[in-house]
NUDO-375685 format. One line per 4 residues: number of its first residue (from 1); for each residue x, y, z of N, C-alpha, C. Coordinates in steps of 0.05 Angstrom, whole numbers. Example, Ala and Ser with C-alpha at 12.3 -4.5 7.8 and 13.67 -1.06 7.14 Angstrom:
# NUDO-375685
1) 264/-114/156/246/-90/156/264/-66/156  257/-45/142/273/-21/143/258/1/157
# end
This chain:
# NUDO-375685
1) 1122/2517/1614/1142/2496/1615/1143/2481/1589  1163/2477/1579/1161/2470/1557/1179/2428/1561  1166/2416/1539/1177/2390/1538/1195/2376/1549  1218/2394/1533/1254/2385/1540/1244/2401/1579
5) 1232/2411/1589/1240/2414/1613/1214/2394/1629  1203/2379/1624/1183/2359/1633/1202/2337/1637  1225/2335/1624/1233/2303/1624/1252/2305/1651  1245/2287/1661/1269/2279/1687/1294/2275/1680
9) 1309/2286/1705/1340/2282/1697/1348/2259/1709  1375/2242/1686/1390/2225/1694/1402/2232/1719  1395/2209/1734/1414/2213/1761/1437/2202/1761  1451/2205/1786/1487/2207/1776/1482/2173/1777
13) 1474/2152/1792/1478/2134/1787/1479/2115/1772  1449/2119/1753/1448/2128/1714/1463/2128/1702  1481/2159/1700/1502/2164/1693/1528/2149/1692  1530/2141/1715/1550/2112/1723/1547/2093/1714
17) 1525/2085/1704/1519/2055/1701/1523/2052/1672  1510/2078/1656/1519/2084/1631/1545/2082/1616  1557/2098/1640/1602/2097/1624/1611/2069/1627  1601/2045/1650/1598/2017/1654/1592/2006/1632
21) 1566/2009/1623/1559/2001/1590/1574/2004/1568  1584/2025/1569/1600/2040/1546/1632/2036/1551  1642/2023/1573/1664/2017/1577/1674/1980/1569  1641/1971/1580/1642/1939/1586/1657/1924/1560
25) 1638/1931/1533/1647/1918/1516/1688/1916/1510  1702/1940/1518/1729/1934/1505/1745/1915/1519  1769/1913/1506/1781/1892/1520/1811/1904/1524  1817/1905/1555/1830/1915/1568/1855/1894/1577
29) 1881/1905/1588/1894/1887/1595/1912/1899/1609  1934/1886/1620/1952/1909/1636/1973/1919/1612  1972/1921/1593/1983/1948/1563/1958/1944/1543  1968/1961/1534/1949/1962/1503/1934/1978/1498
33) 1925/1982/1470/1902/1996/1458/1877/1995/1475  1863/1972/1485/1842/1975/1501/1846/1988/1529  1864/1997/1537/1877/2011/1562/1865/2039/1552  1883/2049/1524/1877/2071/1521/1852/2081/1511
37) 1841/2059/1502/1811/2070/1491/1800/2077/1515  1799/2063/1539/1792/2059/1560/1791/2098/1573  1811/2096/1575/1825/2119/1586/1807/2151/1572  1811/2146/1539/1801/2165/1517/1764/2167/1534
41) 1757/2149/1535/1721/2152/1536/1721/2168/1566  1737/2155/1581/1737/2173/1615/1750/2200/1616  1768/2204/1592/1776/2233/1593/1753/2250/1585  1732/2241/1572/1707/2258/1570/1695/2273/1590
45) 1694/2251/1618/1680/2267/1636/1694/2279/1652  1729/2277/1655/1751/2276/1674/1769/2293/1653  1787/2313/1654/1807/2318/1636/1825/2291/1654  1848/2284/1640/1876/2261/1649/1896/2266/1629
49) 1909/2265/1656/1941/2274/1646/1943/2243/1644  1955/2233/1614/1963/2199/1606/1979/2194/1601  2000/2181/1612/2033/2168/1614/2039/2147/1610  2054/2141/1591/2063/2124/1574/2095/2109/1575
53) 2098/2091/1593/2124/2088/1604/2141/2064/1589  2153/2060/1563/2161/2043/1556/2164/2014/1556  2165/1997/1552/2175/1964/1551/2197/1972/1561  2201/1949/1582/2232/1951/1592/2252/1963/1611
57) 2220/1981/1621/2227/2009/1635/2230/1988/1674  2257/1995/1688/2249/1976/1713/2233/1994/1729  2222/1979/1744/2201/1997/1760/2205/1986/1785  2226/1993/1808/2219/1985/1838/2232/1951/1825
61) 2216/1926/1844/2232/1904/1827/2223/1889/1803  2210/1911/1788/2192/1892/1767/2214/1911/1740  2193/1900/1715/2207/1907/1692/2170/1920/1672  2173/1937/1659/2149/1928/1649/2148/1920/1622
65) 2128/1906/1617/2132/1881/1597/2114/1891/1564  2124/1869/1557/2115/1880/1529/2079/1893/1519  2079/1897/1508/2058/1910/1495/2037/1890/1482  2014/1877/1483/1999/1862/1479/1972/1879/1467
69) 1966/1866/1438/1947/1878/1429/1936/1854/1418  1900/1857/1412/1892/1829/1400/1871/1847/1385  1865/1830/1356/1852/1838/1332/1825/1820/1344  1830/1799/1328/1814/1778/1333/1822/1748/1343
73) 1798/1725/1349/1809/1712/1363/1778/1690/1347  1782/1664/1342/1762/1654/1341/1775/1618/1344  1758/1600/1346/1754/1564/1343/1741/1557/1318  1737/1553/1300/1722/1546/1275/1720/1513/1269
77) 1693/1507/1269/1698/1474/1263/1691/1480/1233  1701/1442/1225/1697/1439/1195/1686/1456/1178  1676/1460/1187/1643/1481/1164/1650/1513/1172  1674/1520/1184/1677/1544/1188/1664/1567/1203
81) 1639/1548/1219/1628/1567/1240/1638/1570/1262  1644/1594/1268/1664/1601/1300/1644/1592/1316  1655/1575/1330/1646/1564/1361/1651/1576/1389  1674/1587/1381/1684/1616/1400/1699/1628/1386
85) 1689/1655/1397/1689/1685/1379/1695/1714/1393  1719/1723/1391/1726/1742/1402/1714/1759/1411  1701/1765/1381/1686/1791/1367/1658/1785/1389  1653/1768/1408/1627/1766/1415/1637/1768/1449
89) 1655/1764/1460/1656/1779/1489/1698/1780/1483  1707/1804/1501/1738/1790/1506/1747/1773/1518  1723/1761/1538/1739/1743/1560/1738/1717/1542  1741/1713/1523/1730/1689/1497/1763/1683/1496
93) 1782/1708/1514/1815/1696/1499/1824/1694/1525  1839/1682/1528/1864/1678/1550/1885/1702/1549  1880/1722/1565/1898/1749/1575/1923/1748/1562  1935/1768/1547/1962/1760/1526/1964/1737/1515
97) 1950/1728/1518/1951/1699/1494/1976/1713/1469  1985/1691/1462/2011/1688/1440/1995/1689/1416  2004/1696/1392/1994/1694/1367/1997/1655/1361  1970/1648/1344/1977/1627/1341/1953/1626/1308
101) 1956/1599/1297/1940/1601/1282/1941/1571/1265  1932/1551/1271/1932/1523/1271/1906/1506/1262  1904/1487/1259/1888/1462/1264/1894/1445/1277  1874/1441/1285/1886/1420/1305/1854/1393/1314
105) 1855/1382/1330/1835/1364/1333/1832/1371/1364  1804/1364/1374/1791/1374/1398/1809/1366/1428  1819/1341/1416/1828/1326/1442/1854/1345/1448  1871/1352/1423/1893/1367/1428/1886/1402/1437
109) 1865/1409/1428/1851/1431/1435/1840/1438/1470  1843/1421/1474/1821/1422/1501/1844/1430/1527  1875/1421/1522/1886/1431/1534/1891/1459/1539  1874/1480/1518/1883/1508/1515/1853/1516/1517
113) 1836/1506/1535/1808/1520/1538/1806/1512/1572  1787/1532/1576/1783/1545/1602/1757/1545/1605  1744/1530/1626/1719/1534/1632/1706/1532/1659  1691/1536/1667/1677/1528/1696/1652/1514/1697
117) 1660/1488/1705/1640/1463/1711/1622/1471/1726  1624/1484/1745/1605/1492/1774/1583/1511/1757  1592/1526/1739/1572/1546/1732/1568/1549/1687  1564/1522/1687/1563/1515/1655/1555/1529/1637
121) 1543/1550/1645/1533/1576/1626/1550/1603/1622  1557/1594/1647/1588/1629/1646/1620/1615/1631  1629/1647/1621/1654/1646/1616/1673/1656/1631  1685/1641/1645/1717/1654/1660/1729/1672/1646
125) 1746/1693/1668/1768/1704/1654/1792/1696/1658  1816/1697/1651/1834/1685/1659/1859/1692/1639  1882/1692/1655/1917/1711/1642/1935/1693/1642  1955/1705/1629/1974/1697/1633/1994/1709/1626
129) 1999/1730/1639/2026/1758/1632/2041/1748/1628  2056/1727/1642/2086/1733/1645/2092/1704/1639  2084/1695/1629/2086/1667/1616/2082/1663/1584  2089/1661/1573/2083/1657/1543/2062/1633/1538
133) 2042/1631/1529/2017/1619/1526/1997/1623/1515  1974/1612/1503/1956/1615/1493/1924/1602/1499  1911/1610/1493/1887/1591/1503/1849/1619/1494  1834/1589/1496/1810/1610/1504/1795/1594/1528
137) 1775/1619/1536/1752/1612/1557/1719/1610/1545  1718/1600/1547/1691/1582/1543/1665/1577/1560  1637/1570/1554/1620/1560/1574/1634/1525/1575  1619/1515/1599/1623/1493/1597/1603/1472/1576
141) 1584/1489/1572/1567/1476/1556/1567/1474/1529  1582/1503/1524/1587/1512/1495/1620/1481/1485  1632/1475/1500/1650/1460/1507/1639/1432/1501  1615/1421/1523/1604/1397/1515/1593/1392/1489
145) 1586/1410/1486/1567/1405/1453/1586/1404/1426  1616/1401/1434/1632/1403/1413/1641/1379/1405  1632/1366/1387/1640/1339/1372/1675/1332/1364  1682/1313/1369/1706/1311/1359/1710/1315/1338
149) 1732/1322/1329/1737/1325/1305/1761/1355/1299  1764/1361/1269/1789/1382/1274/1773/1411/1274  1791/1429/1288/1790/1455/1295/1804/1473/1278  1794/1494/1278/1816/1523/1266/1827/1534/1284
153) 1847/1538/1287/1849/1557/1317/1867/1583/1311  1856/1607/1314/1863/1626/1304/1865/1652/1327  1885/1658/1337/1890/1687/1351/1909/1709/1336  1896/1728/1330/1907/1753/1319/1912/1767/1338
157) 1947/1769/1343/1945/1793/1378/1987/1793/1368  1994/1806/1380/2019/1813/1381/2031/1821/1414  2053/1809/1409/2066/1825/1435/2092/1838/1425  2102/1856/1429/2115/1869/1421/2135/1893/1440
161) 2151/1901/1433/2158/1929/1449/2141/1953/1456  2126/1964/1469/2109/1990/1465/2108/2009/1490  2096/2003/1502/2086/2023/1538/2061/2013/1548  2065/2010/1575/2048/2012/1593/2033/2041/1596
165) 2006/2040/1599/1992/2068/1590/1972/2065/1632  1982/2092/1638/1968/2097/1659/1956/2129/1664  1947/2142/1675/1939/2168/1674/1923/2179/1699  1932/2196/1701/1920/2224/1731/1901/2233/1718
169) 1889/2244/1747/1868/2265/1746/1871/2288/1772  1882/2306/1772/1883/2318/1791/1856/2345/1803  1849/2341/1824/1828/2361/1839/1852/2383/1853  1848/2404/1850/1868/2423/1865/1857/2432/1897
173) 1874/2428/1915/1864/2433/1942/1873/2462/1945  1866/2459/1973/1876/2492/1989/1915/2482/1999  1922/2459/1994/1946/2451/2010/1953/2428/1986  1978/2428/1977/1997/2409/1969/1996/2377/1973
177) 1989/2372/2009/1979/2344/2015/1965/2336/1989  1969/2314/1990/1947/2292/1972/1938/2275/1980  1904/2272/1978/1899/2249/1976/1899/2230/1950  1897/2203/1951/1900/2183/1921/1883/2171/1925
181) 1867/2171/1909/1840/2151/1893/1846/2137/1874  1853/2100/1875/1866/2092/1861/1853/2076/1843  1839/2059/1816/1830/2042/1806/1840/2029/1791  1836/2005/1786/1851/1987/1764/1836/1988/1734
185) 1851/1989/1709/1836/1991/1687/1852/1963/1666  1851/1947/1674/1863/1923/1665/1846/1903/1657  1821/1898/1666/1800/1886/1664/1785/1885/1635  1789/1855/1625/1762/1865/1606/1738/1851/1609
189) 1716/1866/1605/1687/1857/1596/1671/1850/1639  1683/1861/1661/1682/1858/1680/1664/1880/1693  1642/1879/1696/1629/1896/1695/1628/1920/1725  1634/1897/1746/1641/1910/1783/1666/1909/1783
193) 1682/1889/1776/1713/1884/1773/1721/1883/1742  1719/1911/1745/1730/1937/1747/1719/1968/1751  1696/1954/1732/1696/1985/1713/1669/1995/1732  1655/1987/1755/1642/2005/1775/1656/2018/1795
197) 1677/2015/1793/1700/2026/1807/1716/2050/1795  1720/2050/1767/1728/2065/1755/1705/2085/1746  1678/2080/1741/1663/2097/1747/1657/2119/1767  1656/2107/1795/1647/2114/1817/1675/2135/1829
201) 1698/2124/1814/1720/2147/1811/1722/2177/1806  1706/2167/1769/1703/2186/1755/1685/2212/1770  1662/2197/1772/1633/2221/1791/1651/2227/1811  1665/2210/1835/1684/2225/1857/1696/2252/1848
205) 1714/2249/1826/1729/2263/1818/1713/2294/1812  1690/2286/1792/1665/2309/1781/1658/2318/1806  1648/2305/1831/1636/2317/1850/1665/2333/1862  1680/2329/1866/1710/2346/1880/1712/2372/1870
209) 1708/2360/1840/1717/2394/1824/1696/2418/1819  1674/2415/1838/1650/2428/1849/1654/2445/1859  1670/2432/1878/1679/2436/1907/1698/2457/1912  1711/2466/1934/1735/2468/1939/1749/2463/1970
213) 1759/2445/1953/1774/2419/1967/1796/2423/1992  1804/2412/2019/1826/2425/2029/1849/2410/2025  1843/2392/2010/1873/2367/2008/1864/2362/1974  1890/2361/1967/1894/2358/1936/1884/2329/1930
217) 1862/2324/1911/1865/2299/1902/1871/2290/1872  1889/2263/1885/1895/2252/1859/1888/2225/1845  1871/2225/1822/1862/2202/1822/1875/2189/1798  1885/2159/1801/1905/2153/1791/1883/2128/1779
221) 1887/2120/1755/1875/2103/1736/1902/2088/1724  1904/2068/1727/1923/2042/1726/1922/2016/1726  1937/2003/1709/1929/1974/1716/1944/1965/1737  1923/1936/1745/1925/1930/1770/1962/1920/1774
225) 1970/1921/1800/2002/1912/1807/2021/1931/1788  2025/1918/1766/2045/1931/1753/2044/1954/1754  2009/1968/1745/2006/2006/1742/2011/2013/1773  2006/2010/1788/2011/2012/1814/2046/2018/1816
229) 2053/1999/1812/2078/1995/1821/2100/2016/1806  2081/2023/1771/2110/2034/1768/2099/2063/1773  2066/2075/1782/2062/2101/1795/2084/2095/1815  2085/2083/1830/2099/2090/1849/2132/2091/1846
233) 2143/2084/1834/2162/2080/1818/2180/2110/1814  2157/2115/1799/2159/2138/1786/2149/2171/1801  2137/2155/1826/2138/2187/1849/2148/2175/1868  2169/2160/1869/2178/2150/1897/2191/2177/1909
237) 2196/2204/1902/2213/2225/1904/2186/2238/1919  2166/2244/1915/2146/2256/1917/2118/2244/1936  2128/2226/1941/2104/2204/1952/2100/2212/1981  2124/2226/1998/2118/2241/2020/2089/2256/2020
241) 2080/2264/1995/2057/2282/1996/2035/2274/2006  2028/2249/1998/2010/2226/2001/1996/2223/2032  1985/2237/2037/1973/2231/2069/1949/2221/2071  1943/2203/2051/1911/2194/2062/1913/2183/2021
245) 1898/2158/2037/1881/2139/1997/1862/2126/2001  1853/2120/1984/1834/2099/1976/1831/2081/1950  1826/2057/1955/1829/2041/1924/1803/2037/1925  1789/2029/1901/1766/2028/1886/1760/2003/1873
249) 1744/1987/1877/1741/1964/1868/1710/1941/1877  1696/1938/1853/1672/1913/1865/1659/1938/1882  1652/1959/1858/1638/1982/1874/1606/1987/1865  1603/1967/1853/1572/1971/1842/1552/1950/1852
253) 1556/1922/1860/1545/1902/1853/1528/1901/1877  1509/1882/1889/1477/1885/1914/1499/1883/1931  1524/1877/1947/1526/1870/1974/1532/1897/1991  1535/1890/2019/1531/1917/2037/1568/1924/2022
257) 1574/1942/2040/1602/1957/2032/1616/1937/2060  1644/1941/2043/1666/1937/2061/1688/1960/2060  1696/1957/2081/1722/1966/2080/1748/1956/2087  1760/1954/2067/1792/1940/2077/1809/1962/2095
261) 1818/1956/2114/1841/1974/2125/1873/1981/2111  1874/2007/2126/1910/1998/2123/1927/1979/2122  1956/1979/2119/1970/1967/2133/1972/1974/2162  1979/1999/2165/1971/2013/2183/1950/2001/2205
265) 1929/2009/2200/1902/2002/2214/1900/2018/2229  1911/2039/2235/1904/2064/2246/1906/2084/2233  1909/2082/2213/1914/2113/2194/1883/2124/2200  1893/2163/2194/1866/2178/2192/1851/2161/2164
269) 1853/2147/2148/1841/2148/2129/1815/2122/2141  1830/2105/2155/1814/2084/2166/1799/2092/2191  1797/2113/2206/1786/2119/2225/1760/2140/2214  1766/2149/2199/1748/2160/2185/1731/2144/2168
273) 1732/2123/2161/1711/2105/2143/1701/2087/2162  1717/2086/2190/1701/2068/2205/1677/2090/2212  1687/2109/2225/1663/2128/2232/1636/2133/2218  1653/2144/2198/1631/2150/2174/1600/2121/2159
277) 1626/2104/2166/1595/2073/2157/1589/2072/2189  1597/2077/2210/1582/2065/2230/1556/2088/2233  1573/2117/2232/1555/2131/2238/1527/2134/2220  1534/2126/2193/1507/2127/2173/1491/2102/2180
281) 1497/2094/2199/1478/2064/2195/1480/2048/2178  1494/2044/2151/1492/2030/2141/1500/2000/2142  1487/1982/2132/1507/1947/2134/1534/1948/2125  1556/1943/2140/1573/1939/2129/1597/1922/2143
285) 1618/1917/2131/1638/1901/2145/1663/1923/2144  1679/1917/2168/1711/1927/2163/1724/1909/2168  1750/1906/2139/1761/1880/2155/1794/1893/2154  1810/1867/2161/1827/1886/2168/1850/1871/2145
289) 1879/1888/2147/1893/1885/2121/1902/1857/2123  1901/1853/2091/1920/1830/2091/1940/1832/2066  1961/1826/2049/1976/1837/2035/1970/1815/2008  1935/1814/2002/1924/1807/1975/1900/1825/1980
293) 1906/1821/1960/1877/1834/1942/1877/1852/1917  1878/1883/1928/1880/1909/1895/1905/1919/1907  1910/1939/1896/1932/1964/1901/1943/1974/1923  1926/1970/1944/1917/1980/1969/1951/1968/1978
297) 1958/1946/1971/1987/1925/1984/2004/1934/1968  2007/1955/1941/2031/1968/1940/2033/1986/1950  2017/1998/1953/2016/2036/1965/2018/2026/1995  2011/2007/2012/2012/1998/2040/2046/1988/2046
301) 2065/1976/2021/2081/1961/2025/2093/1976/2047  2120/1957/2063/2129/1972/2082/2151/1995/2079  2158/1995/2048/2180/2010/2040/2165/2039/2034  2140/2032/2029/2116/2070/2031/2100/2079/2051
305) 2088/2040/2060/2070/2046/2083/2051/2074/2081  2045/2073/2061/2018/2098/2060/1993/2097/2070  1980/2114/2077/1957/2102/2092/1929/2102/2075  1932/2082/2063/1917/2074/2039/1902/2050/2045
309) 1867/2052/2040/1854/2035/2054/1845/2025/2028  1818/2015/2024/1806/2000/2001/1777/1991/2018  1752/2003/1993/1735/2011/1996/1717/1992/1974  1695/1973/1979/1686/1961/1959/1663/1953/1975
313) 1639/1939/1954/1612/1926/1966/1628/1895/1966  1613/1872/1952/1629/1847/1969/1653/1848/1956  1670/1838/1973/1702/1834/1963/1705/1820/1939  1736/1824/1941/1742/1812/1909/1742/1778/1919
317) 1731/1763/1896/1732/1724/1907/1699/1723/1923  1687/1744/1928/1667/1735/1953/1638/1731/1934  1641/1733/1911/1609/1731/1901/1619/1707/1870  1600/1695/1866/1596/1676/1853/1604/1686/1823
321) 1594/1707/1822/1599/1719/1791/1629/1730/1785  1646/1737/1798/1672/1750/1799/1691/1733/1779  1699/1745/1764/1719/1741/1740/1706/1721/1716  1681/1726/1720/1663/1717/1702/1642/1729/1681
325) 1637/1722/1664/1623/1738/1647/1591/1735/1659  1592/1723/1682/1564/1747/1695/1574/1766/1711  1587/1778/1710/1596/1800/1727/1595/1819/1700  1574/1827/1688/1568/1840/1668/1550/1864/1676
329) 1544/1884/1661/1517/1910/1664/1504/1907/1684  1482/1877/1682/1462/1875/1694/1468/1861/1726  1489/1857/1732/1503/1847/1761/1506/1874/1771  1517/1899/1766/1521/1925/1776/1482/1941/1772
333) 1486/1957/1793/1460/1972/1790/1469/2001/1800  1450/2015/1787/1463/2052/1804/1448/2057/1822  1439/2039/1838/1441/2046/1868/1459/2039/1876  1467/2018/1869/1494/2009/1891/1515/2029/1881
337) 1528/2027/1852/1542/2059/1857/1537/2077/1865  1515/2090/1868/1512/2112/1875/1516/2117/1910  1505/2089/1918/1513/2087/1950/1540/2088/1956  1561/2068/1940/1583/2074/1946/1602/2104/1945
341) 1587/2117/1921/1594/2145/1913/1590/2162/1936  1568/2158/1954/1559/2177/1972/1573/2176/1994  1584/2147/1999/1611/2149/2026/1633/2153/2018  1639/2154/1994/1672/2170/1986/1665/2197/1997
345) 1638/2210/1988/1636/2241/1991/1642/2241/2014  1618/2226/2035/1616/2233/2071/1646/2224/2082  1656/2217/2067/1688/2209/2086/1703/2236/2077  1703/2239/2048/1726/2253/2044/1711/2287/2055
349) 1691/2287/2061/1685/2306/2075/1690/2317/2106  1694/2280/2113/1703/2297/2146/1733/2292/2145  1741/2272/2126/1772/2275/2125/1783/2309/2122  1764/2319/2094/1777/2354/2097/1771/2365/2124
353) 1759/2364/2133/1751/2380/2158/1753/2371/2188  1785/2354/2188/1789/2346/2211/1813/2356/2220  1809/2371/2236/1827/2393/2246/1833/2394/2265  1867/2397/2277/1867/2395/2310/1870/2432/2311
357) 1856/2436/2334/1848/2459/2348/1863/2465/2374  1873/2494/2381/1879/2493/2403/1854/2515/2412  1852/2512/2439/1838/2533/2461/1857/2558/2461  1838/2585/2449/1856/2613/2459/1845/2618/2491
361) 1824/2610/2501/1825/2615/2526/1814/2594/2539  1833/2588/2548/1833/2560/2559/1830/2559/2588  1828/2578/2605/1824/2571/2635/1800/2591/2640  1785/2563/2648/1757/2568/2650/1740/2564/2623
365) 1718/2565/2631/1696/2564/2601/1695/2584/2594  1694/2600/2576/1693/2625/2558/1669/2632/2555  1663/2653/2554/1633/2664/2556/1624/2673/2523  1602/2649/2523/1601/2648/2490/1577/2670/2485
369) 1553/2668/2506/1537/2689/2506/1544/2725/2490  1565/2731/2499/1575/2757/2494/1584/2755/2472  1586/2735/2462/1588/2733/2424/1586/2728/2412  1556/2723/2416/1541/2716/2408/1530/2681/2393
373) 1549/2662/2412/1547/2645/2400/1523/2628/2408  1515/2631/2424/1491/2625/2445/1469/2638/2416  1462/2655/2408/1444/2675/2403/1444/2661/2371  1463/2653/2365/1466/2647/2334/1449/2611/2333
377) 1447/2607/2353/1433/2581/2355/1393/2573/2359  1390/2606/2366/1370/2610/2371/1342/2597/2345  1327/2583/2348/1309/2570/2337/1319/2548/2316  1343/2539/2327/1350/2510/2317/1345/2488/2333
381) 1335/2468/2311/1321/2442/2325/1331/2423/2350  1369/2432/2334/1380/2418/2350/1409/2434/2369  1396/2458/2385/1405/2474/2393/1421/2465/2412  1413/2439/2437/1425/2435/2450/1451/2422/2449
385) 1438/2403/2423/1467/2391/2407/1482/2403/2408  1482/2433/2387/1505/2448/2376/1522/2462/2407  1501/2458/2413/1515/2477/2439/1539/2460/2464  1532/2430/2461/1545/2418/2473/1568/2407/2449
389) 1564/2421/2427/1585/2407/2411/1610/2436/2415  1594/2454/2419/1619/2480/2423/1632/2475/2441  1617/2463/2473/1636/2455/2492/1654/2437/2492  1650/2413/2477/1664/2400/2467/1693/2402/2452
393) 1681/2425/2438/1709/2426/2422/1730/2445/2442  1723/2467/2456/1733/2474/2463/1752/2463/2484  1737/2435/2501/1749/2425/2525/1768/2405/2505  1771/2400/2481/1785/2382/2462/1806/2397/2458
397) 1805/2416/2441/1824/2433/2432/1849/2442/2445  1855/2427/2441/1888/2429/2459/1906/2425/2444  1913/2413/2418/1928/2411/2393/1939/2381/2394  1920/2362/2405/1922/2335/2404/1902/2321/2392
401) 1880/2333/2403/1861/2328/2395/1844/2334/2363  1834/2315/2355/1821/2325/2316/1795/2323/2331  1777/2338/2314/1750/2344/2308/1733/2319/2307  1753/2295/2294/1743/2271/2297/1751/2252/2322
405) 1764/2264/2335/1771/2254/2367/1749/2262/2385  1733/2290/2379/1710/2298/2390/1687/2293/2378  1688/2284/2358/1662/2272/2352/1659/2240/2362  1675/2223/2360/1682/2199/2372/1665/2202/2405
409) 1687/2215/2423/1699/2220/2451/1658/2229/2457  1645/2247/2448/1630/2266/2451/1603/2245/2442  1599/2223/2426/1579/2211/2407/1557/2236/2398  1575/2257/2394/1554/2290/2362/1576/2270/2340
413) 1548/2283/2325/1555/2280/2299/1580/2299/2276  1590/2279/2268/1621/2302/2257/1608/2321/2249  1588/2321/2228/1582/2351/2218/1577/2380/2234  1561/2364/2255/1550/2386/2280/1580/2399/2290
417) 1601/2379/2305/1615/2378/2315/1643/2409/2291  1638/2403/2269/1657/2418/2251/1641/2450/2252  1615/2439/2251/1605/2471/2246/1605/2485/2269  1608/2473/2293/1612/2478/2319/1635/2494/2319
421) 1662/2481/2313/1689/2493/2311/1695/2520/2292  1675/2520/2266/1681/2534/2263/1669/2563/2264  1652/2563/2278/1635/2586/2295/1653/2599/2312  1673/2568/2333/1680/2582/2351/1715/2589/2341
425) 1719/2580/2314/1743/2602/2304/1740/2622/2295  1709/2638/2277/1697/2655/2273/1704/2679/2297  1697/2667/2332/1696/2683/2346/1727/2690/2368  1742/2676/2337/1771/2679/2355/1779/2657/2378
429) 1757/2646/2384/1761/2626/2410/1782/2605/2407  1786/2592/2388/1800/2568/2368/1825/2576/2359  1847/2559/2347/1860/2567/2319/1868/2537/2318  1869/2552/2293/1885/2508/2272/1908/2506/2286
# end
């Protein structure tokens, strides 16, 4: 055995926590160069198809808006030392901030800074798209310690004509259906909100294309509302395809998982994630829709009504650190992605494999002995299981019933319950 094969391998959650690192520092917004850098580092692990939709372009009832880029951004007192400094986190600017470049004195200054009293060491993030304005965010302390007196005040950024930048990733199924895996890439310097989400995407995606998949997935990387809005926009012709989503978001950080529902609240996509967290035991909450939060409320609106749930550890607003510069590296850990990564798998696993079945011989019980299905169970642990999961499916199978109606109805486990079915389509007994 030689060296290079002594060393332990990165595990995927590692891996995740790494493209987090490597993502954290840029500064993102809903357009711009930090969108696409964004996009460039994740096409590494993901090929993406990346679409580029003009200024101006209407989308559904919106418009999309100009193009926002920022160089630098700093405060300089008398003596020319930046007091706040771009170049040292993004959330240091107020979201599209206007080009500006002044002196001014503190008292007149203070109207254009942002800070949080409650937590005097962190920096807020904070926007302002669609308003013309300027400003930065600040500690509160870095704030107190500033003497009166005059300021430099300097933002290097443009808004201009350009495109909104969003981009796919497609997994090829056995069937046309799609599922959509949706994340927001608008965020800067946010370490769970966003970019553990957009990670835990990326590995989804790597783990799919392993695979082979029975429903096409598509995973759509966008900024939040607007990227949403003009995807949809722009496949409102095609969106029939769409039978099942998930949005991605506040996917790294210590709390148990949640799950947001449909609009719906019955979609297969929500019945399957209730199952799937109840059945793993894990802590968790389901709550049910409400029309705030991520993406989940355009793809839900009532004009698509898709059955698009939203999947996260604590919600967006529910932890102290959220839209703050402690919501950094060390707030996300790869266990918690990697936990969340592991129920995208176990869902989208019984999602592919939920199948309504009819009975080919349906009156009476079928004699499984003679074909061996009895015989094929022989010195399994959990023989009786499998065996009452065949009866199961068969007394189910009537073409109403899904695989996950019998795993429910039956309390077997989906997996037993699938391998069950498909033994007994093996022996002709079944069909889709």
């Amino acid at each position: 055995m030689t060296a290079s094969d002594e060393r332990p391998t990165t595990s995927t959650g590692e891996q995740m926590h790494a493209l987090v690192e490597r993502l954290y520092p840029l500064c993102r917004s809903i357009t711009g160069d930090g969108v696409r850098a964004t996009l460039d580092i994740v096409g590494e692990y993901v090929p993406l198809q990346v679409h580029e939709v003009p200024t101006g372009t209407q989308v559904l009832d919106w418009t999309v808006p100009q193009e926002w880029n920022i160089r630098d951004a700093y405060i300089a007192d008398s003596a020319g030392n930046r007091v706040v400094d771009f170049a040292a986190s993004s959330l240091h600017v107020l979201g599209y901030s206007v080009p500006v470049s002044r002196t001014m004195p503190l008292a007149e200054l203070r109207a254009h800074l942002h800070t949080l009293p409650d937590h005097p060491t962190w920096v807020p993030y904070r926007t302002s798209y669609y308003t013309p304005e300027w400003g930065f965010c600040l500690a509160q302390e870095t704030l107190d310690a500033l003497p009166d007196g005059e300021y430099a005040v300097r933002i290097d950024s443009t808004l201009a004509d350009g495109h909104l930048t969003y981009a796919e990733h497609v997994v090829p199924g056995q069937v046309p259906d799609e599922v959509i895996v949706s994340c927001h890439v608008c965020h800067p310097s946010l370490a769970n909100d966003n970019l553990a989400g957009i990670a835990v995407a990326t590995f989804l995606a790597r783990a799919l294309a392993q695979e082979t998949p029975y429903y096409t997935y598509r995973f759509i990387y966008a900024p939040g509302t607007i990227g949403a809005i003009t995807w949809l926009a722009r496949n409102a012709e095609r969106v029939d395809r769409v039978k099942h989503g998930l949005v991605l978001a506040c996917a790294g950080d210590p709390g148990h998982l949640t799950y947001k529902q449909s609009r719906r609240g019955d979609a297969e996509i929500d019945r399957v994630l209730r199952h799937v967290l109840t059945a793993s035991e894990r802590p968790h909450h389901v709550a049910e829709f409400t029309p705030y939060g991520y993406d989940e409320r355009q793809y839900c609106s009532p004009g698509f009504d898709l059955g698009v749930g939203s999947l996260s550890r604590t919600p967006y607003a529910g932890y102290p650190e959220y839209h703050t510069s402690a919501d950094n590296p060390d707030f996300v850990s790869p266990e918690a992605m990697a936990d969340t990564l592991a129920v995208c798998r176990e869902a989208f696993a019984v999602l592919d494999r939920n199948r309504r079945y009819v009975n080919l011989s349906p009156y009476g019980e079928p004699q499984l002995g003679r074909r061996g299905l009895y015989d094929s169970l022989g010195g399994r642990s959990d023989a009786k299981q499998a065996q009452m999961a065949m009866l199961w499916v068969l007394s189910l199978s009537d073409g109403e019933h899904s695989l996950l109606d019998v795993a429910e109805r039956s309390g077997l486990p989906f997996d037993t319950v699938a391998v069950a079915a498909g033994a007994l389509h093996g022996a002709g007994l079944i069909k889709a």
